[in-house]
C-alpha positions in Angstrom: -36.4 44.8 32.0 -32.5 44.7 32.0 -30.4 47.0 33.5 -28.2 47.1 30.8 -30.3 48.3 27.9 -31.3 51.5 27.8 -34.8 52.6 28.9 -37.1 54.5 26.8 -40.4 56.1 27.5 -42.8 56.5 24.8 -46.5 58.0 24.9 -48.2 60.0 21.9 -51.3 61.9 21.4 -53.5 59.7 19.2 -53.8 57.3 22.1 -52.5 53.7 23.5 -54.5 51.7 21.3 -53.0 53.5 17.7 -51.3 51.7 15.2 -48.6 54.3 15.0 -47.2 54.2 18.6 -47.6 49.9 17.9 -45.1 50.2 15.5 -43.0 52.7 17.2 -42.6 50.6 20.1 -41.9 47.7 17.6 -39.0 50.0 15.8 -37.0 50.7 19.1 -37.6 47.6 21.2 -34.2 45.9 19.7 -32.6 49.4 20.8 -34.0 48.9 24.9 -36.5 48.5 27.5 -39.5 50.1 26.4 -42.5 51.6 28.8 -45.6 53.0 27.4 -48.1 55.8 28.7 -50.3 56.9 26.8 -53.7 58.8 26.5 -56.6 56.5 27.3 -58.4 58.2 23.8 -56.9 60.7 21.2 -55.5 64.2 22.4 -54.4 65.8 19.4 -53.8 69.3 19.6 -53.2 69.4 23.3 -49.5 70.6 22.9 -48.1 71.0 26.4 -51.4 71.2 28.7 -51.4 69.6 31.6 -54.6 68.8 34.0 -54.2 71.2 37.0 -57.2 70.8 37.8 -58.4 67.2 37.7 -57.1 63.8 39.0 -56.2 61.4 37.3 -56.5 58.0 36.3 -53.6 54.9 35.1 -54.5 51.6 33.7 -52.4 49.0 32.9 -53.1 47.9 29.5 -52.2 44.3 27.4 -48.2 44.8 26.8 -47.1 45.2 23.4 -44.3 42.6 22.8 -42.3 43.0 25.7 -43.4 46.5 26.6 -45.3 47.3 29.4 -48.3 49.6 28.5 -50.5 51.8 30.8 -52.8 54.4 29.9 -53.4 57.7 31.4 -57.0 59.8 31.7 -54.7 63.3 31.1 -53.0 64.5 28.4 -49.9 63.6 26.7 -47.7 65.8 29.1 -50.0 64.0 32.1 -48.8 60.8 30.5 -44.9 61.7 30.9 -45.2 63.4 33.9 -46.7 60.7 35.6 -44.7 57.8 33.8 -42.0 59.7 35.3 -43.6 59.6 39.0 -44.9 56.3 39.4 -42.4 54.3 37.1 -39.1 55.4 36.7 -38.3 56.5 40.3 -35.6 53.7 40.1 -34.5 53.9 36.6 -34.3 57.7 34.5 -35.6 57.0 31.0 -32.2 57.4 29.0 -34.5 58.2 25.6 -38.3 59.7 25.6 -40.5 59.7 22.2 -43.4 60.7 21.3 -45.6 58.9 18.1 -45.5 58.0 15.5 -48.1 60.6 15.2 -50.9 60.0 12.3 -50.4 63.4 10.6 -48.0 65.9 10.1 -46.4 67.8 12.4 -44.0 70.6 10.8 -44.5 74.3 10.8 -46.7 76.0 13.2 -48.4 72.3 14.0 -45.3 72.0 15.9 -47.0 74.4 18.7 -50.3 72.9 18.3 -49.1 69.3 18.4 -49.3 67.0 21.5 -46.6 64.3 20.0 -43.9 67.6 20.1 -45.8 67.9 23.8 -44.4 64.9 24.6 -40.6 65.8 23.6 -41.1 68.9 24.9 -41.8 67.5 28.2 -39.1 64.8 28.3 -36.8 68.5 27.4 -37.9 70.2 29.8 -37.0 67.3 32.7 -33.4 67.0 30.8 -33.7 63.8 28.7 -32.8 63.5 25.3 -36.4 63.2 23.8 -37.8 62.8 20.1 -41.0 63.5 18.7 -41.7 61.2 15.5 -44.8 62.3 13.0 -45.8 61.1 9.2 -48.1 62.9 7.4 -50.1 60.0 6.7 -52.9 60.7 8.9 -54.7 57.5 7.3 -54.1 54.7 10.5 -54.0 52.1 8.1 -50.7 53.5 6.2 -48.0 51.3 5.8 -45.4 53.0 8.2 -42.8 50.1 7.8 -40.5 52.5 5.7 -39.6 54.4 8.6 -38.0 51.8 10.2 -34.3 52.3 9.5 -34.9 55.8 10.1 -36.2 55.9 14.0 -33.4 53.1 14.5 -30.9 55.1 13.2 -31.8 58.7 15.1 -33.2 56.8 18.1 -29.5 55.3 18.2 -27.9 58.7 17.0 -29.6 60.6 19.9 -28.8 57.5 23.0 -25.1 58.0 21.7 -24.7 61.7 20.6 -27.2 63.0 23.6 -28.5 66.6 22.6 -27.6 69.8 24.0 -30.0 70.8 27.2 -33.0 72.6 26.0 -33.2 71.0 22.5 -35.6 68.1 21.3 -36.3 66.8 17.6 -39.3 67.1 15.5 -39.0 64.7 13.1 -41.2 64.1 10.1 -41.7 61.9 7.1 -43.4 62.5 4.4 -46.7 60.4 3.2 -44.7 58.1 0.7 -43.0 55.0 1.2 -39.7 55.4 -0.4 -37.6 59.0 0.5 -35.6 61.0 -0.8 -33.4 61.3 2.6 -33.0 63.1 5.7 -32.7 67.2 5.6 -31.7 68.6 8.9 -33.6 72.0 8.5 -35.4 74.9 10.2 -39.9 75.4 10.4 -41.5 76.7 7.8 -43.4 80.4 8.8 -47.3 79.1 8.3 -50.9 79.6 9.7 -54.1 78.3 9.6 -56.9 79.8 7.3 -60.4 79.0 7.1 -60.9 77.2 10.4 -64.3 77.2 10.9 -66.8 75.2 10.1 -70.4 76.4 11.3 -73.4 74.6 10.7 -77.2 74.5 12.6 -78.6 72.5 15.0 -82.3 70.9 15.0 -82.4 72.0 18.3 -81.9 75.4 17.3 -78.4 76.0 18.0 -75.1 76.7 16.0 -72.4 74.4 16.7 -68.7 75.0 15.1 -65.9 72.3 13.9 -62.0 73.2 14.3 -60.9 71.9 10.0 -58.9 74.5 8.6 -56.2 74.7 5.5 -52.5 74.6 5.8 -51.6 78.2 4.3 -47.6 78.8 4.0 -46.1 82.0 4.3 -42.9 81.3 2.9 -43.3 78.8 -0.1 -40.1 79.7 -2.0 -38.2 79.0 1.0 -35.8 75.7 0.5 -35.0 75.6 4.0 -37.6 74.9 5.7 -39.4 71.3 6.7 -42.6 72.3 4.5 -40.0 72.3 1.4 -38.3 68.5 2.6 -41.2 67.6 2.8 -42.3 68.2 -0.6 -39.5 66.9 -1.8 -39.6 63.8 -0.5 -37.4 64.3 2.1 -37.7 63.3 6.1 -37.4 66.7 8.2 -35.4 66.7 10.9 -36.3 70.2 13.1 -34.2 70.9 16.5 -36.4 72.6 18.3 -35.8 74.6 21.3 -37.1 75.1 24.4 -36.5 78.6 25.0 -38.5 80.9 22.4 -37.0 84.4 23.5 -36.8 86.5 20.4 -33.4 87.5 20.8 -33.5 89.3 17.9 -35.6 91.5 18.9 -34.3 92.3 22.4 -31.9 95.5 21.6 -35.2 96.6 20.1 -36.6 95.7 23.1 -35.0 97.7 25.1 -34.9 100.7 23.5 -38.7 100.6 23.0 -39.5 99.7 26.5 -36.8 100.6 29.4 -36.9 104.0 28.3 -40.6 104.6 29.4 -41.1 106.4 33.1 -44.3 105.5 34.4 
């Protein structure tokens, strides 16, 4: 590695051995050093968890290019926290990223999703940090289109910074030519018909997680459900603190005034 270039940390949640962190390491490593951690098998859905209770394991794995690549028994906050600890004690990362995620990542998967994890993690320990998802969630999709796109807000981010408490949630919809980039806020959405329950030989129910998208808002143009549609890459700051301020004078009222 070489002082001069800057140093970026990636790690995702589909795993070290994914195609889409591959080709995200192959996107940026013209930009700097690159260093990979990454879950030793996929940990979608782990959003910001942690292993509190469990130790953990690193294992350095066959570089990609010139990137080292180690992966880590934890999640994909274990993966920056440790990358953190045990590699970059002499060099801060100037850029963290998490992805390219196989599947979408807008809307309320933001909260479930362990690629936001990851920029949420580099957030929270003050460096700029990007989370980079396609709603492809076929491995084998041609992801080369989003080349000039994670160069230019990879570079955009190293030279702009962001302000403290803010990461990006980026995300490009499953085509390979777009329409452009929309800078825009997440769409209100939930889950519907999660369950799927089916019986055992052995005499037991077992459940899987599946679920359908449902949006709450679907005349909104605003939102990163609506780019998304329209061809459009979403680009969605995203902050770290989730007070509802508008609720807070509410707040108040409702609450201070009780005597217990």
């Amino acid at each position: 590695m070489t002082q001069n270039k800057p140093f970026i940390l990636i790690s995702n949640d589909d795993g070290y051995h994914s195609p889409g962190i591959r080709t995200l390491v192959d996107m940026v490593s013209g930009i700097g050093d690159v260093l990979v951690c990454a879950p030793e098998s996929a940990r979608s859905g782990y959003s910001c968890a942690f292993s509190a209770a469990s130790p953990l394991r690193l294992k350095r794995r066959r570089n990609i290019g010139a990137a080292d690549v180690w992966s880590c028994s934890g999640t994909p906050v274990d993966c920056v926290k440790l990358a953190l600890d045990q590699f970059c004690q002499q060099r801060k990362p100037a850029l963290i990223l998490g992805g390219i995620n196989h599947g979408d990542n807008s809307s309320v998967n933001t909260h479930y999703s362990g690629t936001m994890g990851v920029a949420m993690e580099g957030c929270m320990k003050h460096i700029p940090s990007i989370a980079f998802s396609s709603c492809y969630c076929n491995e084998d999709a041609n992801l080369e289109p989003l080349r000039p796109f994670v160069e230019m807000i990879a570079l955009r981010v190293l030279d702009e910074g962001l302000p403290k408490g803010v990461c990006l949630n980026v995300n490009f919809p499953a085509r390979e030519r777009f329409e452009g980039i929309r800078v825009c806020r997440m769409a209100f959405g939930r889950w519907i018909n999660e369950v799927v329950t089916a019986h055992h030989p052995h005499g037991y129910d077992y459940h899987w997680m599946v679920g359908e998208y449902h949006n709450d808002e679907p005349q909104a143009t605003d939102t990163d459900r609506t780019a998304l549609n329209q061809g459009y890459v979403a680009i969605t700051p995203t902050r770290m603190d989730v007070t509802a301020y508008d609720y807070m004078e509410h707040a108040k009222a409702v609450f201070n005034a009780e005597k217990l």
